[in-house]
C-alpha positions as CSV (number, residue, x, y, z in Angstrom):
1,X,-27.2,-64.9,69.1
2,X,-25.0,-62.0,68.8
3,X,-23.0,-60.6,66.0
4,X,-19.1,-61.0,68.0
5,X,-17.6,-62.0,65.2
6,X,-18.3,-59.7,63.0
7,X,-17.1,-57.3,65.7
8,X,-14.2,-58.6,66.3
9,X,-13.3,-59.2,62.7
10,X,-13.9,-54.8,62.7
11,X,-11.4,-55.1,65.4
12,X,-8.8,-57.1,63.2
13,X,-9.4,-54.8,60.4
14,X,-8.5,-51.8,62.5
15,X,-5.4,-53.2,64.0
16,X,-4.4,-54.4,59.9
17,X,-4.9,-50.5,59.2
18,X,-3.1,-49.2,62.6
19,X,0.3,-51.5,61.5
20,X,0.1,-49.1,58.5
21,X,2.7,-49.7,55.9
22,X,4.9,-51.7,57.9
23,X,7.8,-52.0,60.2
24,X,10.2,-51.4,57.6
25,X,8.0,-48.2,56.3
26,X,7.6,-47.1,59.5
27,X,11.2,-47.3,60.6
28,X,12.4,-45.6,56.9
29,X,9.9,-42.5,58.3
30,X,11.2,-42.1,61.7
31,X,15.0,-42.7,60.6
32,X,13.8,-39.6,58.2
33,X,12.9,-37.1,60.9
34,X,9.7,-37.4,60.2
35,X,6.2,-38.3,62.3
36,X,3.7,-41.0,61.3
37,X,0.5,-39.8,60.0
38,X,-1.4,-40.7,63.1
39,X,1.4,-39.0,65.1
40,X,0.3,-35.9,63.4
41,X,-3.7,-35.7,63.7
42,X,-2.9,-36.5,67.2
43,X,-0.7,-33.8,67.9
44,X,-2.6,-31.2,65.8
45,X,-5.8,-32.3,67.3
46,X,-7.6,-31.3,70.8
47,X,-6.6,-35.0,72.8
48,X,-9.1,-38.3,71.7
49,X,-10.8,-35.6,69.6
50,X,-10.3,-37.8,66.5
51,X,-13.2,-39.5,64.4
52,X,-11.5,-41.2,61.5
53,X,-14.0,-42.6,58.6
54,X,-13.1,-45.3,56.2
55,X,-10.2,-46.2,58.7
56,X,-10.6,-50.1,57.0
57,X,-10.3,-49.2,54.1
58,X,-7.7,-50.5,51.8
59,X,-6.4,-53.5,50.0
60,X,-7.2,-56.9,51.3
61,X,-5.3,-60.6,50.8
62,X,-7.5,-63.3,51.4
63,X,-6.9,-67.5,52.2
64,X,-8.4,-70.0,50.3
65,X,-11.4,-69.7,52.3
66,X,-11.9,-66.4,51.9
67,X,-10.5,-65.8,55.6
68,X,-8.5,-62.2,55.6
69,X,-4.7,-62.8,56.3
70,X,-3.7,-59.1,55.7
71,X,-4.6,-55.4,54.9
72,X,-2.9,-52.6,53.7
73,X,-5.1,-49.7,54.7
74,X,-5.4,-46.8,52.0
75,X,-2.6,-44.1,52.2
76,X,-5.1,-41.4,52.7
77,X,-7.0,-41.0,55.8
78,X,-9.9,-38.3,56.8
79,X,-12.0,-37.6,59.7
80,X,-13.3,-35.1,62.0
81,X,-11.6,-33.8,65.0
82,X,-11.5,-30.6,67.5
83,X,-8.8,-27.3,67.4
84,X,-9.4,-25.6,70.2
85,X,-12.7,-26.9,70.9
86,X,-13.9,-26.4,67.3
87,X,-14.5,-28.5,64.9
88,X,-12.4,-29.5,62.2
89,X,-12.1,-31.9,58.8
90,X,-8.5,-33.4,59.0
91,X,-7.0,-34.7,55.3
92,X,-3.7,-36.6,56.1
93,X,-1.3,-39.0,53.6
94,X,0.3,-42.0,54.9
95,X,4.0,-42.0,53.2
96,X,4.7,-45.1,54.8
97,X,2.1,-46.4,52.2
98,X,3.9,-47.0,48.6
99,X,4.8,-43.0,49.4
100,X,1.9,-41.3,49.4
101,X,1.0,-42.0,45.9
102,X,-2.8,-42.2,45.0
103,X,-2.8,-45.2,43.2
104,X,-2.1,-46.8,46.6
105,X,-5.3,-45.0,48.2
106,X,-9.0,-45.0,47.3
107,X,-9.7,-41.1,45.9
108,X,-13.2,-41.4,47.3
109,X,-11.5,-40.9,50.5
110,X,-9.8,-36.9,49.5
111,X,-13.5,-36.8,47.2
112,X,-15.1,-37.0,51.1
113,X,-12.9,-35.4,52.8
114,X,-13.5,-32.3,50.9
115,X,-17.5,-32.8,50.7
116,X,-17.3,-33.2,54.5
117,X,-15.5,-29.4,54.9
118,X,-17.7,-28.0,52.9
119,X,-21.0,-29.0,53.5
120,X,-21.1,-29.8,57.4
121,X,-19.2,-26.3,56.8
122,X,-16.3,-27.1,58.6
123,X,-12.3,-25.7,58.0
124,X,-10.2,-28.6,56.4
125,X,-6.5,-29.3,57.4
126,X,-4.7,-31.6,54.8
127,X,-1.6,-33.1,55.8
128,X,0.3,-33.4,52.9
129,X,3.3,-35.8,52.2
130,X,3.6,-37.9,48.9
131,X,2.9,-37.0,45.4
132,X,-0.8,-37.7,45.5
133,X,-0.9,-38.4,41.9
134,X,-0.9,-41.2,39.6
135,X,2.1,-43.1,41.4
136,X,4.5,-45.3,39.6
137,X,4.6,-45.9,36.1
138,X,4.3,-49.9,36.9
139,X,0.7,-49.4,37.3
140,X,0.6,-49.6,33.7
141,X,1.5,-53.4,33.4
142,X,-0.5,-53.8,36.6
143,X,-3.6,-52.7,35.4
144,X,-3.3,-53.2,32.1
145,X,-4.4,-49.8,30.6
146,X,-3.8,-46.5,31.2
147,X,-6.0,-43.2,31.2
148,X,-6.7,-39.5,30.8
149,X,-5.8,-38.2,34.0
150,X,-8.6,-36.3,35.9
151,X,-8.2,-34.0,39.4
152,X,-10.8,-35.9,41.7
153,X,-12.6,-33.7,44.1
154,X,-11.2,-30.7,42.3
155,X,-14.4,-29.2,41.8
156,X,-15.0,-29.3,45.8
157,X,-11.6,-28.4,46.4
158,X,-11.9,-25.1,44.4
159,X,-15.4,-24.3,46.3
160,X,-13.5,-24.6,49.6
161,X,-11.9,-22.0,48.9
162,X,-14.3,-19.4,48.5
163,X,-16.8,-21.6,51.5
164,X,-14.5,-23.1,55.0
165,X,-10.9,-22.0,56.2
166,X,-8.2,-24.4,54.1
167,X,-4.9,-25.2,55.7
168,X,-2.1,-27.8,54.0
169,X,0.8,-28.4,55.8
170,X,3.9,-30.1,52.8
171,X,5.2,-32.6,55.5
172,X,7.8,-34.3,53.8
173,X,8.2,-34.5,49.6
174,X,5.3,-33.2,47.7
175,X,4.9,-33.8,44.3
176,X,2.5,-33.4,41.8
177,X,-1.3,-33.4,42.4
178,X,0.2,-33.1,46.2
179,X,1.6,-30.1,45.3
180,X,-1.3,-28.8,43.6
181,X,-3.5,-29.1,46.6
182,X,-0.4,-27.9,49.3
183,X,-1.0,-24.4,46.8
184,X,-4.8,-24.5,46.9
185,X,-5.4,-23.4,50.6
186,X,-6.1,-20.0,52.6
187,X,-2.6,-20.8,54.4
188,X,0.1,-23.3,53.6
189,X,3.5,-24.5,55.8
190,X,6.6,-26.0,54.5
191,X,9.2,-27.6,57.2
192,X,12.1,-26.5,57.0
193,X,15.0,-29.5,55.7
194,X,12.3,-31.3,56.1
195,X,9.5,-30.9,53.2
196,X,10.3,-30.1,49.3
197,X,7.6,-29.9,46.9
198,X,7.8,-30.1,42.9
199,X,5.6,-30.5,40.1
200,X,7.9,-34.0,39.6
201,X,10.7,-35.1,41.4
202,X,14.4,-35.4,40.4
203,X,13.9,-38.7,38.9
204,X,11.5,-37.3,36.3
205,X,13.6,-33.6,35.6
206,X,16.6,-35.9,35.4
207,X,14.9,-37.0,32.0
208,X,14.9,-33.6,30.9
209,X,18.4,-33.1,31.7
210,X,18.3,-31.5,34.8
211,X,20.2,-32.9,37.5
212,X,19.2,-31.8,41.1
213,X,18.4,-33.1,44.7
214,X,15.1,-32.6,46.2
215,X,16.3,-29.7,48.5
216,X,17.9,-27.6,45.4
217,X,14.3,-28.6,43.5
218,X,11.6,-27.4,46.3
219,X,12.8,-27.1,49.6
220,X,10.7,-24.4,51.7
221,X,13.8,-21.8,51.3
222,X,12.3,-21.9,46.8
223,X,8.9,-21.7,47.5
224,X,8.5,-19.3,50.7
225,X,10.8,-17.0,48.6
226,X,8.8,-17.4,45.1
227,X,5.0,-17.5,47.0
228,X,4.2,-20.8,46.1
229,X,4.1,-21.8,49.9
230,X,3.1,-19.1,53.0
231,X,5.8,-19.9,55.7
232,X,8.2,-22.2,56.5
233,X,8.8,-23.5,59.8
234,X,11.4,-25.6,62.3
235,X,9.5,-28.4,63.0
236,X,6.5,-30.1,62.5
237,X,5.0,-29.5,66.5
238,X,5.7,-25.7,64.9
239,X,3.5,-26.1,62.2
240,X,1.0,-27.4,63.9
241,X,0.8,-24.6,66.4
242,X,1.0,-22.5,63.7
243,X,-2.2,-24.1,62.2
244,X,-4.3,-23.8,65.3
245,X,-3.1,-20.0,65.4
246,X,-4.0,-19.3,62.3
247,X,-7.5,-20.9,62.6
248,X,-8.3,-18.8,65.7
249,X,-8.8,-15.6,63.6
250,X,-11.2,-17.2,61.0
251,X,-14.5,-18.2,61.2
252,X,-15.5,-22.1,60.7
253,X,-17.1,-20.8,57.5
254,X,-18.4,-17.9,55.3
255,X,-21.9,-18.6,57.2
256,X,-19.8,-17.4,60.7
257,X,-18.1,-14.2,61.7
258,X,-14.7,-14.6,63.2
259,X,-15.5,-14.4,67.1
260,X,-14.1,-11.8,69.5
261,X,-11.3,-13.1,72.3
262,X,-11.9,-11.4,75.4
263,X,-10.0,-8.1,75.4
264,X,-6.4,-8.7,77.1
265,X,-5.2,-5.2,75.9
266,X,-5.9,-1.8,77.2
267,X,-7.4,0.1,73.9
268,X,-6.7,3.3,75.0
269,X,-3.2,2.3,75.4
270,X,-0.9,5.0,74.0
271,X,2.3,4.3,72.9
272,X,5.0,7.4,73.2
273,X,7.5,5.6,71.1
274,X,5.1,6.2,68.2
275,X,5.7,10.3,68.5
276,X,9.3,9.3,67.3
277,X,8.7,6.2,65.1
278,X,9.5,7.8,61.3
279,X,12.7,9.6,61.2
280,X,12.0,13.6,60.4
281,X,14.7,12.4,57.6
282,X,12.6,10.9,54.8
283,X,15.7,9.0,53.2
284,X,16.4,7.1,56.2
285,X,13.9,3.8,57.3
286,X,12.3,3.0,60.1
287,X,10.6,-0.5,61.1
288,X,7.4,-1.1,60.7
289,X,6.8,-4.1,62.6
290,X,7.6,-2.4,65.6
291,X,4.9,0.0,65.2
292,X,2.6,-3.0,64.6
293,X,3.6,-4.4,67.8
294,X,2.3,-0.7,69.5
295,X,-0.7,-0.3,67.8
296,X,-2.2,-4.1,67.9
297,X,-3.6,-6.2,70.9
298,X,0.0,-7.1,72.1
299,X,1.0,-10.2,70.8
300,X,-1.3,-10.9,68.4
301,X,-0.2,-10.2,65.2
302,X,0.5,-13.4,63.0
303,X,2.2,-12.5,59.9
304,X,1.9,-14.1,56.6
305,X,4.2,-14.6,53.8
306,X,7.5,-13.0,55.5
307,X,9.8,-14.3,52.9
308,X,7.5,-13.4,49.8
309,X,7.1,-9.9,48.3
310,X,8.8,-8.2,51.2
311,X,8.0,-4.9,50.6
312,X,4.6,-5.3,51.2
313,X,3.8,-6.9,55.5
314,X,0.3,-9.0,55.9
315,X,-0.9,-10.7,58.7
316,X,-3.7,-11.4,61.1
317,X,-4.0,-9.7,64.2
318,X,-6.8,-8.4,67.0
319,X,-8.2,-5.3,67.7
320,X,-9.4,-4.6,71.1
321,X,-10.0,-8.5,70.5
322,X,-11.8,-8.2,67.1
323,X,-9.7,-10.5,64.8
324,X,-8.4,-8.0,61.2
325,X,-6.5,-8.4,58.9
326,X,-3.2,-6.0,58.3
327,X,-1.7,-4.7,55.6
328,X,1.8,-2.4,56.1
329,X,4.7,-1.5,54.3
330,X,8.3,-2.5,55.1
331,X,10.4,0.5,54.5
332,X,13.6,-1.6,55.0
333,X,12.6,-3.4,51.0
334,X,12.4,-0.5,48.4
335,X,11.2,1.8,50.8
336,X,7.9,-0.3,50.9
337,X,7.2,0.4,47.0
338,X,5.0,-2.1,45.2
339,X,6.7,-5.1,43.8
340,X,5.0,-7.6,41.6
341,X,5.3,-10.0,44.5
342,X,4.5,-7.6,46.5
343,X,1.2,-6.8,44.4
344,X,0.2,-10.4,44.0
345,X,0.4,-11.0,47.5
346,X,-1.8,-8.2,48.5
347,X,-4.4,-9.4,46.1
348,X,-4.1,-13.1,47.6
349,X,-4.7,-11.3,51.0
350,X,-7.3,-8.9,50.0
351,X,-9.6,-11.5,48.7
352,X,-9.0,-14.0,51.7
353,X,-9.8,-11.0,54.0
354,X,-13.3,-10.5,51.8
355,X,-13.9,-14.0,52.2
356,X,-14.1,-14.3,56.0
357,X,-15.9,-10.9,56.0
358,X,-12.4,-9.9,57.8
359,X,-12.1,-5.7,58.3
360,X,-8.9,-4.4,56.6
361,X,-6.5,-2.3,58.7
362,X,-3.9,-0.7,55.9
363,X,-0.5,0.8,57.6
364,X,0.6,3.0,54.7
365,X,4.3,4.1,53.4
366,X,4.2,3.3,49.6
367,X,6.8,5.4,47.3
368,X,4.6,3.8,44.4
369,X,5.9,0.7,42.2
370,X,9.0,-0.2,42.1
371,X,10.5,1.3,38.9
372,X,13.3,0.3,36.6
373,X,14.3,-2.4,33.8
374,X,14.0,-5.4,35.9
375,X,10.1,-3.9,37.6
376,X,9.0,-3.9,34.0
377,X,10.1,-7.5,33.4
378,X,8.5,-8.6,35.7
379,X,5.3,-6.9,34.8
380,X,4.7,-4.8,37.8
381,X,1.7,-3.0,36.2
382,X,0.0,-5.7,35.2
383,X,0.2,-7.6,38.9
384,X,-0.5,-3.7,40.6
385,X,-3.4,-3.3,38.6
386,X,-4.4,-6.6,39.7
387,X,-4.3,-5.6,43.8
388,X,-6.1,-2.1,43.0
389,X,-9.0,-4.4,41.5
390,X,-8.8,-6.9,44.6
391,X,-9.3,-4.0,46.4
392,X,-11.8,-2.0,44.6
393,X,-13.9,-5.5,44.7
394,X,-13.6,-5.5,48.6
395,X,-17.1,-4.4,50.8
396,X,-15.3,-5.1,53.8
397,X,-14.9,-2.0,56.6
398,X,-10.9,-0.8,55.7
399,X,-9.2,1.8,57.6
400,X,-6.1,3.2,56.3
401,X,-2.8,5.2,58.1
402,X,-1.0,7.1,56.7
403,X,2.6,6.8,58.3
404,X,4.5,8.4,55.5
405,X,4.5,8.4,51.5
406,X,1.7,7.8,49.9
407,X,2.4,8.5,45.8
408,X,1.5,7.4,42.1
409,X,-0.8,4.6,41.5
410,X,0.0,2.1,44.3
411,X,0.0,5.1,47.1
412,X,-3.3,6.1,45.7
413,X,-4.0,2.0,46.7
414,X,-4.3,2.4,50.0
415,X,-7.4,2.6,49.8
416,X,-11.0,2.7,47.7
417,X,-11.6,6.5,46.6
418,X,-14.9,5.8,46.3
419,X,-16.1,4.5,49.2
420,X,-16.1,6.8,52.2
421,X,-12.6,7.3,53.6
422,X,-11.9,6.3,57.0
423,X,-8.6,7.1,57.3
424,X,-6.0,8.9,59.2
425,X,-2.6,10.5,58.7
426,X,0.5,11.0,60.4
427,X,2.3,14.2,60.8
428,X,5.1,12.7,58.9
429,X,2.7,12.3,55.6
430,X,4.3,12.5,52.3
431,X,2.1,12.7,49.1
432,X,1.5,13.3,45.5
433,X,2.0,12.0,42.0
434,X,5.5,11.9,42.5
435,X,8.1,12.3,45.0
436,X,9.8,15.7,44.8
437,X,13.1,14.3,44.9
438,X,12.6,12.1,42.2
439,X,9.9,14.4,39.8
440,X,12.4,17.6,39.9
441,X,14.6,16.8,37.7
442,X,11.6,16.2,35.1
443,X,9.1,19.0,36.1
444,X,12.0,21.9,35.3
445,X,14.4,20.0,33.4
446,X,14.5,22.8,30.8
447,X,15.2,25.5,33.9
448,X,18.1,23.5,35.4
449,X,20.1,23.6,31.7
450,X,19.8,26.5,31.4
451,X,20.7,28.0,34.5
452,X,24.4,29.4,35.4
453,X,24.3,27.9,39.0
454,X,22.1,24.6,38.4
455,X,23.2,22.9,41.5
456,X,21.5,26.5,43.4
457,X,18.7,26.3,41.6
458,X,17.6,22.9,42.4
459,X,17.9,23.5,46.0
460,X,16.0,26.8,45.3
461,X,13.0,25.1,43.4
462,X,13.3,22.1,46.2
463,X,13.2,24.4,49.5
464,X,9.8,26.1,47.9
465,X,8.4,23.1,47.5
466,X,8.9,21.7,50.4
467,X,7.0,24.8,51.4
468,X,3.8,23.5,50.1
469,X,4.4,19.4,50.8
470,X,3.0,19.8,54.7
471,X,0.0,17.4,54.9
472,X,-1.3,20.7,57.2
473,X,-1.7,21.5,53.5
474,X,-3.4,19.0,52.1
475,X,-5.9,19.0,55.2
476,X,-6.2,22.4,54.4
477,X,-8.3,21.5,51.4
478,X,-10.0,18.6,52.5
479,X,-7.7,16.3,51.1
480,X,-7.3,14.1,53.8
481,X,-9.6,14.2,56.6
482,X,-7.2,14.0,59.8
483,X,-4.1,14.4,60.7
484,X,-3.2,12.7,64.6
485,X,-0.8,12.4,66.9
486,X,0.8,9.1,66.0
487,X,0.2,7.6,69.8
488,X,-3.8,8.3,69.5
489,X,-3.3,5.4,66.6
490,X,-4.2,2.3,68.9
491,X,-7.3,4.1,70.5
492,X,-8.6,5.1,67.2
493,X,-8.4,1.4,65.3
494,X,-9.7,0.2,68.3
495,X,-12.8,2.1,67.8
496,X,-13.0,1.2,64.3
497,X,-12.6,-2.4,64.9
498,X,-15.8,-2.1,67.2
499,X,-17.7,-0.1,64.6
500,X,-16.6,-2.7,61.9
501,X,-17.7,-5.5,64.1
502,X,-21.5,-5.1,63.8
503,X,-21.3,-4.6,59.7
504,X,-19.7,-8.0,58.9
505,X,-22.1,-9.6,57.3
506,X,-22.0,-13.6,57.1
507,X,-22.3,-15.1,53.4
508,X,-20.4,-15.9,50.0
509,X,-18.4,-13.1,48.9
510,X,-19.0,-11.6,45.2
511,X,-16.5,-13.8,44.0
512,X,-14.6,-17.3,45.0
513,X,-11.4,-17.1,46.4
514,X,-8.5,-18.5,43.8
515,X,-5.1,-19.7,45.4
């Protein structure tokens, strides 16, 4: 006697669950652009790498004999799969399932998925499309009560952050406690005309008074602009190559170190562009990014948050192979002064470098915060202060260059003055409290009225202090420990990438990660 019926009843279960929700659901989410759940783990995953769990789960209709006629599998799904040969936990919604909404799944599923991340230690990928909430308001008659809504899994979802690598990927509306958990990740994608993600959807804000289309509510072009989301992309094979990239430069979990790729990069390359990079003219720009391309392993720099806090560049990138994490300015968005954006996003990254025991490679050219009415609405202080503790907080190894200016508050940010400074400066430093051009005016204010020729005077007091603003100067006293020829700048991060490598050391940070 064997037990073939039962097996092949677990066969009809799985087929019940593979139909999804439909033909008519499925053809509504292909004549939308956009892939079926399954379409997605298989594309985002290494090929029949795949281990769903609770696959049969759902809700069942039954004859009069108690034979099953039909199964609507759960809308959210979970398992284990490989990127790259590594392991991963893969979180994915099924819109073609009453839309993604949770009263159409089983919340023990999301509950598991995120206990599976973080105690097998593993990086979680949620694939997020639906609002992931409490659904429709019909489930009041339906059930027959209502309740006070709780965030399953939250607790687990919060120590993810601080314990395994968290991606979400908004794959088509987002609403809701959907949008709560695209936000709460290391590293999050919106597609491009594709994806829109709210706190509630027109149909709700309509009863506010606001009327509005999904795009003009949370397409990616609000909330890679406002920080909410990291990057938006084409396509959804885009975002998926954009997870796997991502991933590369993390470890599994804070129990790993990031590995090393085998060196592809010379790292005694020396770049003769860089002896020309910064204009001897310090009111014109210069770009920054391409000096990123000359001084990193060619190729590898992945930047985060493009759209977001502009002044301020971060990315991941390698180091004679060693996986970093970058911080520059962009001189091109008020001459790289600190923004709050910019600030908050420079905490965000600080404390995800911390987290993965990541060393900090900081590209310097900070005029100070950004100053004016519209800086101190936005309370610019209060986010700056915020990054200088993010930083103050970080033990990981940090390296700083200093391309150009370097003044105030957020110059003196580049780094932690109380650790030991490994640093290096350009011949094109710039420092101080204040720039001269803008401090002049104030310092001998009382000088200028008074003089006959005011106009001769300023360029007077200005040529003799230019006289004493040569970084030879301020090496002169100690006050920054070497100055380099900007092409010896790849060799020498190189070398502090291999020194850094041996100090990470694997374990929970001080402090959890918040998104």
């Amino acid at each position: 006697m064997s037990w073939q019926k039962e097996i092949d009843e677990l066969r009809q279960r799985e087929e019940f669950a593979r139909r999804m929700g439909g033909p008519d659901k499925i053809k509504r989410q292909r004549d939308a652009g956009r892939m079926l759940v399954r379409e997605r783990i298989d594309a985002l995953l290494d090929a029949n790498s795949f281990h769903e769990t609770g696959a049969i789960s759902g809700k069942a209709a039954y004859d009069e004999n108690g034979n099953l006629i039909e199964l609507t599998p759960a809308n959210s799904l979970f398992g284990r799969g490989k990127i790259d040969g590594r392991p991963v936990v893969i979180a994915a919604d099924d819109f073609t399932v009453r839309g993604g909404a949770a009263d159409a799944s089983i919340h023990a599923k999301q509950v598991a998925a995120e206990q599976m991340a973080n105690e097998l230690r593993l990086p979680i990928v949620r694939l997020i499309e639906g609002t992931g909430g409490g659904g429709s308001v019909k489930s009041l008659e339906a059930d027959g009560y209502t309740y006070v809504p709780a965030n399953p899994a939250w607790d687990w979802v919060v120590a993810n952050m601080a314990t395994v690598p968290v991606v979400s990927l908004a794959l088509g509306p987002v609403a809701g406690l959907g949008a709560a958990r695209a936000v709460t990740c290391h590293y999050s994608l919106m597609v491009k005309d594709l994806s829109q993600m709210f706190v509630a959807g027109p149909p709700v804000v309509a009863g506010v008074g606001e009327e509005v289309d999904k795009q003009g509510l949370g397409g990616s072009e609000i909330h890679t602009r406002n920080g909410a989301i990291d990057d938006e992309v084409e396509s959804e094979a885009e975002a998926f190559e954009r997870t796997r990239k991502f991933l590369s430069y993390l470890p599994s979990s804070i129990y790993d170190l990031a590995p090393r790729t085998e060196p592809i990069d010379d790292p005694d390359r020396r770049d003769d562009s860089l002896i020309s990079a910064v204009p001897r003219d310090r009111r014109k720009v210069y770009k920054m990014r391409k000096i990123l391309d000359a001084v990193l392993d060619r190729d590898s720099f992945f930047e985060i948050g493009k759209m977001y806090g502009r002044s301020v560049i971060t990315g991941l990138a390698r180091l004679d192979g060693w996986p970093v994490a970058v911080m520059a300015a962009d001189p091109y968005v008020y001459g790289g002064a600190w923004t709050a954006d910019g600030a908050f996003k420079i905490t965000r990254f600080v404390d995800m470098a911390e987290t993965f025991h990541l060393p900090v490679v900081h590209l310097v050219d900070c005029p100070g915060f950004l100053i004016g009415t519209e800086a101190e609405k936005a309370g610019t202080i209060r986010h700056g202060a915020r990054a200088l503790a993010a930083l103050y907080q970080a033990r990981v190894p940090w390296c700083s260059i200093l391309i150009r200016k370097a003044f105030g508050v957020a110059g003196a940010a580049h780094s932690n003055a109380s650790r030991f400074q490994y640093r290096y400066a350009w011949p094109s430093g710039d420092w101080g409290s204040l720039p001269i051009e803008g401090g002049l005016e104030a310092a001998y204010k009382s000088d200028l009225e008074a003089a006959d020729d005011p106009v001769g005077l300023r360029a007077e007091i200005e040529e003799r202090l230019n006289r004493v603003r040569s970084p030879f100067r301020t090496a002169e006293r100690y006050g920054v420990e070497e100055i380099i020829d900007p092409r010896d700048t790849r060799p020498l991060l190189c070398e502090f990438a291999n020194l850094a490598a041996p100090l990470r050391t694997a374990g929970p940070s001080a402090f959890g990660m918040r998104p």
